[in-house]
C-alpha positions in Angstrom: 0.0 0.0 0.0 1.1 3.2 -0.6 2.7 5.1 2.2 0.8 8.7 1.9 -2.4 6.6 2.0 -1.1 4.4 5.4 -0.2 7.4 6.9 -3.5 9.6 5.9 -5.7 6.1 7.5 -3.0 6.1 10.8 -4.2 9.8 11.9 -7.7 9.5 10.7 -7.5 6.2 12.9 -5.7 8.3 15.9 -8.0 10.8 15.4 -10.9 9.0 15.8 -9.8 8.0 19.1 -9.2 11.6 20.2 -12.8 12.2 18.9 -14.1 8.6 20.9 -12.1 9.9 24.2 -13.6 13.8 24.0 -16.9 12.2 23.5 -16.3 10.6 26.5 -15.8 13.7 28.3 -18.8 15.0 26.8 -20.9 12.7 28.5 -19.2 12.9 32.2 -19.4 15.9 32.4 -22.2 17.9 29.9 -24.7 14.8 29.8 -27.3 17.0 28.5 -25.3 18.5 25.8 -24.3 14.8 24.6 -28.2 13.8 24.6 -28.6 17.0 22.6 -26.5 15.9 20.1 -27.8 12.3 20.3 -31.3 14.2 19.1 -29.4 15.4 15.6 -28.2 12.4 14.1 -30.0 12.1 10.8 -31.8 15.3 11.4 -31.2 17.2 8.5 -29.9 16.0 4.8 -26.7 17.7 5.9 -25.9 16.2 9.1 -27.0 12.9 8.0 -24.9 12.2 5.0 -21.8 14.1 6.2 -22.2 12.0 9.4 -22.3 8.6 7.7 -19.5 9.3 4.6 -17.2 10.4 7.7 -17.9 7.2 9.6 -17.2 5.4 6.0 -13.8 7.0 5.9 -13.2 6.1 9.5 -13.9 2.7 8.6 -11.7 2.6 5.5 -8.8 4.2 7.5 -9.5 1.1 9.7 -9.1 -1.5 7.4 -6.1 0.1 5.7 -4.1 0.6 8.8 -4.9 -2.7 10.7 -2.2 -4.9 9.9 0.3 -2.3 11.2 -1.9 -1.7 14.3 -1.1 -3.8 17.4 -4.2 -5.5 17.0 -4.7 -6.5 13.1 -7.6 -8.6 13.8 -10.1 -5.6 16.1 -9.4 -3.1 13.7 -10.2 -4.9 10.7 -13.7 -6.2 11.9 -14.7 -2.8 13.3 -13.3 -1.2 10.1 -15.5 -3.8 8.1 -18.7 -3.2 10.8 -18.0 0.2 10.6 -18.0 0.1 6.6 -21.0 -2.3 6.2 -23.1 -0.3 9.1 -22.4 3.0 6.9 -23.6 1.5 3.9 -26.9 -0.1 5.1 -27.2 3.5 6.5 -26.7 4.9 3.3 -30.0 2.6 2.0 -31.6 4.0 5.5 -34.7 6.7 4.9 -33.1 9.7 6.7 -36.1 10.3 8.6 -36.2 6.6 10.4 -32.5 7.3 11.1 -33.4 10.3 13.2 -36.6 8.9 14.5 -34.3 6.4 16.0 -31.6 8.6 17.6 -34.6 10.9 18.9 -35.8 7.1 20.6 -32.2 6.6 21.6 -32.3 9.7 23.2 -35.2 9.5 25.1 -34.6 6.3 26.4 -30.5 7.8 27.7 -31.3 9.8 30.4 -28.3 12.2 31.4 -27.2 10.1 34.2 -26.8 7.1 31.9 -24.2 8.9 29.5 -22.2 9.8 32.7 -22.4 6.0 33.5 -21.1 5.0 29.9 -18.3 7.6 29.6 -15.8 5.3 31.1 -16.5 3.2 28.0 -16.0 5.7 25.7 -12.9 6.5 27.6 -11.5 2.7 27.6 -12.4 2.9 23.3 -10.8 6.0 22.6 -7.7 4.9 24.5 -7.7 1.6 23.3 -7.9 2.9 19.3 -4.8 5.8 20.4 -2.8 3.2 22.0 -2.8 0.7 18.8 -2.3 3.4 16.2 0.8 4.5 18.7 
């Protein structure tokens, strides 16, 4: 593989990490801003599409980096989940794709994102510590 293009999906992987960790601060400590943001997924055309053909990169960074990550085998079936997932998505009416988030949100009361940060924490670290 070319270099330019391993090194381009190395910090789009380490970056994603970054993003999964701050995430994680998000929820511990503005819970209600995370649930906010829960809300918009798939809410407009905009934020819909630019969401899912960023996760599709993400996932192609995946799949090109993992067999120089420390763990080949995790980053290459999230990078194919993650590609897959983003494709269904693609096929997804935008509408039932924010219809869900808004039920996801409901449902994840602000106290439950502080509870889950710790995982986003554990990902994020877990994704920067491979790509390391």
């Amino acid at each position: 593989m070319d270099a330019i293009i391993l090194t381009i999906a190395k910090y789009i992987v380490f970056l994603f990490g970054i993003f999964i960790f701050l995430v994680g601060l998000l929820m511990l400590l503005t819970p209600k801003k995370a649930r906010k943001t829960l809300q918009l997924a798939g809410s407009t055309n905009v934020i819909n599409y630019t969401e899912i053909t960023i996760r599709f990169i993400i996932a192609l960074a995946l799949i090109f980096y993992a067999d120089f990550s420390k763990i080949p085998e995790a980053f290459s079936i999230l990078g194919w989940f993650m590609l897959v997932t983003s494709l269904i998505l693609y096929g997804v009416p935008r509408k039932l794709h924010h219809q869900f988030s808004l039920k996801s949100a409901e449902k994840l009361k602000p106290l439950y994102f502080k509870w889950i940060s710790p995982f986003a924490f554990a990902f994020g670290s877990f994704i920067i510590y491979n790509t390391l």
